[in-house]
Wavefront OBJ file of the C-alpha trace (Angstrom):
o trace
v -78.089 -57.226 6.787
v -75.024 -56.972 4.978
v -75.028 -58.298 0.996
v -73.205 -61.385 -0.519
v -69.699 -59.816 -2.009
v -69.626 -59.015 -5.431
v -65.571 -59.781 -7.174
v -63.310 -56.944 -7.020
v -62.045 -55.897 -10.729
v -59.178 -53.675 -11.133
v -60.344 -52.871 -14.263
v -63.792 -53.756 -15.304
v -62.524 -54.165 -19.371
v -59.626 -56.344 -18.720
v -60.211 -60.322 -19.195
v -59.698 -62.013 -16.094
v -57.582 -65.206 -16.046
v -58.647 -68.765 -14.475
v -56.500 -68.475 -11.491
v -57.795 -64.835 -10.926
v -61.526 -65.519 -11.623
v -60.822 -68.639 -9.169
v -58.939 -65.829 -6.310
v -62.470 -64.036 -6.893
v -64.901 -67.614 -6.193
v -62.193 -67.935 -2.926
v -62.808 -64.193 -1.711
v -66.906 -64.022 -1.623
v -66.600 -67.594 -0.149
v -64.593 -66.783 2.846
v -66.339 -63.222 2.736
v -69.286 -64.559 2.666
v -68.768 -67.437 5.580
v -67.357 -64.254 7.482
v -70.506 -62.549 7.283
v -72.539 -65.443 7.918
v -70.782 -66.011 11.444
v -71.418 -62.144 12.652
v -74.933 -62.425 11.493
v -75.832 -65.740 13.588
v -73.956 -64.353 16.377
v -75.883 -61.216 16.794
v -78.803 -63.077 16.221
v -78.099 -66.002 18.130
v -79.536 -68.280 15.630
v -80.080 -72.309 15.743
v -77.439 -74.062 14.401
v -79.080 -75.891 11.900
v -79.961 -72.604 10.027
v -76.129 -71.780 10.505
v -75.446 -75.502 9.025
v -77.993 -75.095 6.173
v -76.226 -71.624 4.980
v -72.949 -72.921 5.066
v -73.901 -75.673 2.677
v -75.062 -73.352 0.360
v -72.386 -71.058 0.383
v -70.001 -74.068 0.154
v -72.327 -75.605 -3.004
v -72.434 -71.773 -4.823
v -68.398 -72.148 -4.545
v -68.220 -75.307 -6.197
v -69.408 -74.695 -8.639
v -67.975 -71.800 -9.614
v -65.050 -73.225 -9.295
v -66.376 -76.026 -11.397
v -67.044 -73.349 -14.242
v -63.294 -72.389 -13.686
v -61.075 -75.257 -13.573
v -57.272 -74.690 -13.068
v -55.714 -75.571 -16.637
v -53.124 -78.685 -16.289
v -49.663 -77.793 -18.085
v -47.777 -81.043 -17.180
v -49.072 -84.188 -19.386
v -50.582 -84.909 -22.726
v -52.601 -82.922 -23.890
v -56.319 -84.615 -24.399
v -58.325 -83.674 -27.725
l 1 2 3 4 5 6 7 8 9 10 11 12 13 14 15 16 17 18 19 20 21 22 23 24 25 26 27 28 29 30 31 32 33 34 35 36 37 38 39 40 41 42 43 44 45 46 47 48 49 50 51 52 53 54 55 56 57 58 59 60 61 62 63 64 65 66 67 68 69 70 71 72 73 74 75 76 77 78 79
């Protein structure tokens, strides 16, 4: 059983930006939908187990992306 991917830091002390932290939520997901398919395969599992992971892995990536919204630079600015 492999482990859900952690984010890859080049540095562990340097701030990550939106767009990075966002490149980090898009990494695990698709790492973690990768893994997901080579699991069930091996196991040849029912496809509403398959179904009910991918949800979850989709709903963990929302919202971290929620928690990191791109910033707007075009517009008024709203305060």
């Amino acid at each position: 059983m492999t482990h859900p991917a952690v984010p890859r830091r080049l540095d562990a002390h340097s701030p990550r930006t939106r767009e990075q932290r966002r490149a980090d939520v898009a990494d695990r997901l698709l790492e973690s939908l990768e893994n997901l398919v080579h699991r069930h395969r091996a196991l040849n599992v029912d496809a509403e187990i398959v179904a009910a992971e991918v949800a979850h892995e989709l709903a963990v990536a929302r919202n971290a992306l929620l928690r990191h919204r791109p910033v707007h630079t075009t517009g008024p600015v709203a305060r």
